[in-house]
N, C-alpha and C positions, 0 to 999 in steps of 0.2 A: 433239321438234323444237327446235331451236335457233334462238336470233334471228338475223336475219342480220345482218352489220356491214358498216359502210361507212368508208371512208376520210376521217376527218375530219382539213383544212391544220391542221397545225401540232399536233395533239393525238393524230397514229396513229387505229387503229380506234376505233371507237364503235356498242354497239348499238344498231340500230333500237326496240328493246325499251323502249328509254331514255324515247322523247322523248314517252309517254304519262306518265310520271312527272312528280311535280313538281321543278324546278328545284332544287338544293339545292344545289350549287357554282355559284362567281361566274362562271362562263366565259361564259357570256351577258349579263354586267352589268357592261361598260365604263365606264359612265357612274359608276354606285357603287366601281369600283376606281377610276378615275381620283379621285374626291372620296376616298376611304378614303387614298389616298395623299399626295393633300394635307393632310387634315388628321394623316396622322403624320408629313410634311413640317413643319409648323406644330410642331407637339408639338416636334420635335426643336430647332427655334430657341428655343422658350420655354423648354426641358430645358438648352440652352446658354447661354442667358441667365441665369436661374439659378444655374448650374455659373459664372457671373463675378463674379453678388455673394458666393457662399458663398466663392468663392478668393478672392478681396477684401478680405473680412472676414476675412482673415488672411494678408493679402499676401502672395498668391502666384498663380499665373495660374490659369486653367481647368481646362488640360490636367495641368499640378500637384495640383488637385483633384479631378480623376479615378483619379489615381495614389491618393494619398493614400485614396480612396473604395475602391479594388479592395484595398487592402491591408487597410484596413479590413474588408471582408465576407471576404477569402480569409484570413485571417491566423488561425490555431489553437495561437498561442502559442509557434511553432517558427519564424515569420514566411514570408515568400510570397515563390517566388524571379521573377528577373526576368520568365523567359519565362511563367510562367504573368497575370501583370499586363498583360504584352503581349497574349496572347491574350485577357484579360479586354475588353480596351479597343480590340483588332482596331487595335494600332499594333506597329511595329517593335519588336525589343529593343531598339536601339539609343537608340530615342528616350525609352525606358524608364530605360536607364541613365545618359546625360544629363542625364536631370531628377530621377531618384531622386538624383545627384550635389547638382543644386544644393538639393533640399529636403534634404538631410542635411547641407550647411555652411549653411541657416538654423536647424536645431536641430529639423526636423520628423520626420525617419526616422532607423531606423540599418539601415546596412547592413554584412553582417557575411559571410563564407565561410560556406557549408556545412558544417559538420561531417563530413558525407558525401562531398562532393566539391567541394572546391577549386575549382572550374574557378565552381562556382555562387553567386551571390550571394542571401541572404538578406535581405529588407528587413523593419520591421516601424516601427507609430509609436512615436513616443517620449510621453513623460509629459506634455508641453507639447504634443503635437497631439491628444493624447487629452480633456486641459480644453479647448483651442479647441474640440474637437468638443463636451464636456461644455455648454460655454457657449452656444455654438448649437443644440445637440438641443431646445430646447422650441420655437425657431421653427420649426425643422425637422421637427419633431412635428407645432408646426400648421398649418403649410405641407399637409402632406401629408393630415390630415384633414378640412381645406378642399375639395383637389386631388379626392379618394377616397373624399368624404361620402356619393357616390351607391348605393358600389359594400357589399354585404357581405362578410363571410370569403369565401365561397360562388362568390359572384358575380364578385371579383378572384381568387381562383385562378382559374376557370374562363376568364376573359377573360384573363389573362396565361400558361394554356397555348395558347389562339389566336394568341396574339404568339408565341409561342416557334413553335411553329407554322409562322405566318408567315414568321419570321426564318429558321426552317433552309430553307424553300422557297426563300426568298429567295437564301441561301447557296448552296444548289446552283442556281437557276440565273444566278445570279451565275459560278458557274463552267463552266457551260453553255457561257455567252454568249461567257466568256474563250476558251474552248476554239474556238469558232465562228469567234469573230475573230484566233485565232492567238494573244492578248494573254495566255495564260499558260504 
């Protein structure tokens, strides 16, 4: 025999079968998503903050040092072209290329064709953003072992595939929502 299911707003069918079970997704726990939200609301100002004295400390803006950051982790010696920076950072190419522009007439990137196809730009850091970074890694070292003291190998993999997690749920109904309101 089969459970019977009912029509649950906004979440399609749902077995009765269920609600003898214990609770194990948040759908019931507004109260802990609303706070769960806030505080990665909070996280992201502190994350930005942050993200101002590191560009700071080597005068250049924020959004610059996210650039600089994404080329940094994407970068396998062949350098990282625009659109994938873009994606990294869920910003325009355009604003991409703009500012790869201005960090490459202050001596921080180079940006260079594709070998492959012309049409594509290659950035990668240069020698001088790579000591800036040299000269800052042990605070940023300890920043982070401060930040992260709590967590084990274990325990931060396992919590940052929950964010990722999070994040693609988020993504798709980010485009849910768009699609609802017409706005994509």
């Amino acid at each position: 025999m089969t459970p019977a299911r009912k029509m649950v707003p906004g979440r399609g069918f749902a077995s009765s079968a269920k609600k003898d079970l214990p609770q194990k997704h948040a759908a019931g726990n507004h109260d802990l998503i609303k706070r769960f939200t806030w505080e990665i609301a909070s996280i992201s100002v502190y994350l930005e903050d942050l993200r101002q004295f590191w560009a700071k400390a080597i005068g250049i803006s924020g959004p610059q040092w996210m650039i600089l950051m994404a080329i940094s982790d994407l970068d396998q010696d062949d350098g990282v072209p625009v659109n994938a920076v873009s994606k990294q950072l869920h910003v325009d190419p355009s604003f991409v290329t703009t500012q790869s522009k201005l960090l490459e007439k202050k001596g921080l990137l180079r940006r260079k064709p594709s070998p492959i196809d012309a049409r594509v730009v290659q950035m990668s850091l240069t020698d001088k953003t790579r000591n800036h970074l040299a000269n800052l890694s042990a605070q940023l070292d300890a920043m982070n072992e401060f930040v992260f003291e709590e967590f084990g190998k274990d325990e931060l993999t396992e919590f940052t595939k929950k964010l990722v997690a999070v994040k693609n749920r988020l993504e798709k109904a980010r485009l849910k929502i768009a699609l609802d309101f017409g706005l994509a």
